[in-house]
N, C-alpha and C positions, 0 to 999 in steps of 0.2 A: 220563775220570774218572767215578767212582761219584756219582749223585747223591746228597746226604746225606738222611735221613728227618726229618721230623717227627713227634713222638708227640704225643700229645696225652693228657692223663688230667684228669678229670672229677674236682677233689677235692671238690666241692659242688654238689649241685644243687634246692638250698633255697632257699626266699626268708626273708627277714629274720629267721620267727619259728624258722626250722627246723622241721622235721618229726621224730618227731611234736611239735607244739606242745604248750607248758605248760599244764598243766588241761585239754588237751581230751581228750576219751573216745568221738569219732566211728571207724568203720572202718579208716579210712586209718592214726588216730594210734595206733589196738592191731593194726596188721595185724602181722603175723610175716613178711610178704615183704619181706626185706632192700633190695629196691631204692621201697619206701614211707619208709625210715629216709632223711631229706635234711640234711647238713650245712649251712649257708650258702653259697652261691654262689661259689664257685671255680674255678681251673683252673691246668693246670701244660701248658707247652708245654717238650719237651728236642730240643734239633737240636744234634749234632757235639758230643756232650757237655758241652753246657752245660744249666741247667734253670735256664725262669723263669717265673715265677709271676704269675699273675693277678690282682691283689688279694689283700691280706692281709686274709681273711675271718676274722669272729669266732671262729671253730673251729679257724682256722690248725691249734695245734699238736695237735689231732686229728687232721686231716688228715693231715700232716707225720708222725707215726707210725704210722698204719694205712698211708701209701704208703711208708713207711719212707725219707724226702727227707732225705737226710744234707747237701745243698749247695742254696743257692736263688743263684744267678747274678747274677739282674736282677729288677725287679718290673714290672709294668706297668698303672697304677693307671687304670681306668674313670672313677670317677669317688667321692666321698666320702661317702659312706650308709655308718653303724656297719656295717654287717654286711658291709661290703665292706673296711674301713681297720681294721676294730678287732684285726687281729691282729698289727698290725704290732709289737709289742713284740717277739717272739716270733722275730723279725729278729735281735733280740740275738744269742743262741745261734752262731747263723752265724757273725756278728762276729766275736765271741769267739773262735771256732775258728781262721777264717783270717788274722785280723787286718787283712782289707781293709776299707773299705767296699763296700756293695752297692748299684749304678747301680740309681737307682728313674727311673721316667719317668710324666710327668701335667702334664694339661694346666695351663699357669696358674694357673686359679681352685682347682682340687684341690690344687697346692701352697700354695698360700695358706692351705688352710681343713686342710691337715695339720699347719701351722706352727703355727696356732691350736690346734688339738685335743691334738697333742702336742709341744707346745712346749720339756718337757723334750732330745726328742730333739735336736731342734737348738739348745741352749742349750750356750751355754760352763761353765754352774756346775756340776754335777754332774760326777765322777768319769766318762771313758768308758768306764766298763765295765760302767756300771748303764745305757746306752741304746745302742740298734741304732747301728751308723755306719753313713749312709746319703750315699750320693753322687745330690745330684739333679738331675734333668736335665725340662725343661719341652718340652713335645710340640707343636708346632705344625706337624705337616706328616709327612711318611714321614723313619723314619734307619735309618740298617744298626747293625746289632745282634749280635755274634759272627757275621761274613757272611752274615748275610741282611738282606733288606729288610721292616723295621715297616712296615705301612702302618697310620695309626689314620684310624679311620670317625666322625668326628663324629655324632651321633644326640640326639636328641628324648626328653627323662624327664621325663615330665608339665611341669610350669612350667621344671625346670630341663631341663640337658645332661648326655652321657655321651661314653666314645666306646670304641666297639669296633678291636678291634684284626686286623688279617688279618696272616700270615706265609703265603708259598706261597698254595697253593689252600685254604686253612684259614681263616675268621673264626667271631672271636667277638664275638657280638652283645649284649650285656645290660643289664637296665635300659635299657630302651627303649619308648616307644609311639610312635613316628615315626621313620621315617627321611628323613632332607632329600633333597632330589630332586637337590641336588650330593654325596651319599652315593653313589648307586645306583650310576654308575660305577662304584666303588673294588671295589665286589662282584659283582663280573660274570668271569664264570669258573671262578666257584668250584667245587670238589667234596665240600667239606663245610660245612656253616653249623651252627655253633651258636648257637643264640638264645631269646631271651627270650619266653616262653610261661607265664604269674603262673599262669592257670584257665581257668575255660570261658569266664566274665562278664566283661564288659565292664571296666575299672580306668584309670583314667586317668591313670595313670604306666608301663601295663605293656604289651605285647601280648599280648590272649588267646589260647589255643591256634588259633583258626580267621586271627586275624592272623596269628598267626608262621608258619601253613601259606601265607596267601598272600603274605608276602614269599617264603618257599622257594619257590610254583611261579612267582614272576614273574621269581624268577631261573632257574631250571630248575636247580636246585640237584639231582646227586642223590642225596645223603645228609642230612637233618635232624634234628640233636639240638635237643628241645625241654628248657631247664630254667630254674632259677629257680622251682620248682615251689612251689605250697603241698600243703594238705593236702586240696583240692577232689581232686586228682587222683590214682588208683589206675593204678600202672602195668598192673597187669594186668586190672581189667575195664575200662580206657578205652584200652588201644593196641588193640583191633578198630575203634575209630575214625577211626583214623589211614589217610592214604594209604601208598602203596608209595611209601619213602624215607623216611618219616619217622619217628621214634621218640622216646620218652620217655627222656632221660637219665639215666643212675644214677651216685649216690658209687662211684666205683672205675672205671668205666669207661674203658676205652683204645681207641686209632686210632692209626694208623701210615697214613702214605703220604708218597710221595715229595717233595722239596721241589726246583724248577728249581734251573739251577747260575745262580749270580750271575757 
């Protein structure tokens, strides 16, 4: 049997304030090179025709149009920072169409603080057809997922936690400054890493670019998408910087490679 693919496409690779930022007027936020332009941080993974989603980032349903994502499957929530949850309304749509709900996965404390934030959605009082139907599912360990295996990567967000998610030889890294030393494991193998790279400067919730190079080469990773970008970073006069393998990610960006057979 054929093995099945993983694709991967890059619907965000902003950090909070998106790019270009409100009111600034530096290079990066008047460049005309479309891969300077960063929606909020996101990502769409599709294997065996399913698609599912990374966070429902604040720009969701821009994304969602410009990739033209007629179905979202499953979500797979990192961790609860607006610019990562705030699009989750935007779910609805979906709903509406197929009449299911859509399997969301996160850890614990993120469903917790979803319940809190949008409490509508899971309330009895409202009509269901003004909020997303969401079936949710709490993450504490690797599950199979339209047959393959989730594994999520526990990780380090300045005071708090996140956690990245690997399918196949593919993770995604984000909102992270640390990774725990019973993390390393789970990413070992891999052949492509995406991960969290804020700027050049030091931030203590994020990995700077010269970090998320050396988690890539401690893993010998060798493909690296850096994103989570701000507006410090010009992809095209700062990728001369970069080693062989790694790169600056862009909104719209794709990968395709193989996924083992389960």
């Amino acid at each position: 049997m054929t093995a099945a693919n993983l694709k991967l496409t890059i619907l965000g690779s902003g950090t909070s304030t998106g790019v270009p930022v409100l009111g600034c007027h530096c290079p990066v936020c008047r460049s005309p090179e479309p891969r300077n332009n960063r929606t909020r941080c996101s990502a769409l993974f599709e294997w065996s025709g399913h698609k599912v989603l990374i966070d429902t980032a604040t720009d969701f349903r821009q994304q969602a149009l410009r990739e033209g994502i007629e179905q979202v499957d499953s979500v797979l929530y990192t961790h609860a920072h607006a610019d990562h949850v705030h699009g989750i309304d935007d779910l609805r749509t979906f709903t509406l169409v197929t009449g299911r709900a859509i399997p969301v996965y996160a850890a614990p404390g993120v469903i917790d603080r979803l319940h809190g934030l949008f409490s509508y959605i899971f309330s009895d009082i409202d009509a269901p057809g003004y909020r997303p139907r969401l079936q949710v599912n709490e993450v504490t360990g690797p599950f199979e997922l339209f047959g393959q295996q989730v594994i999520p990567v526990p990780l380090v967000h300045g005071p708090g936690e996140s956690l990245g998610y690997r399918v196949g030889n593919l993770a995604y890294v984000v909102d992270c400054s640390a990774i725990p030393e019973t993390s390393w494991g789970l990413l070992q193998g891999l052949e492509v890493l995406v991960i969290d790279a804020l700027r050049f400067r030091g931030h203590e919730s994020h990995f700077s670019v010269s970090e998320a190079i050396e988690v890539a080469e401690r893993l010998r990773v060798p493909r690296t998408l850096l994103t989570h970008l701000t507006h410090d970073i010009d992809c095209q006069r700062d990728v001369a910087g970069l080693p062989a393998g790694v790169e600056f990610a862009y909104d719209g960006q794709t990968l395709s490679l193989p996924l083992p057979a389960m």
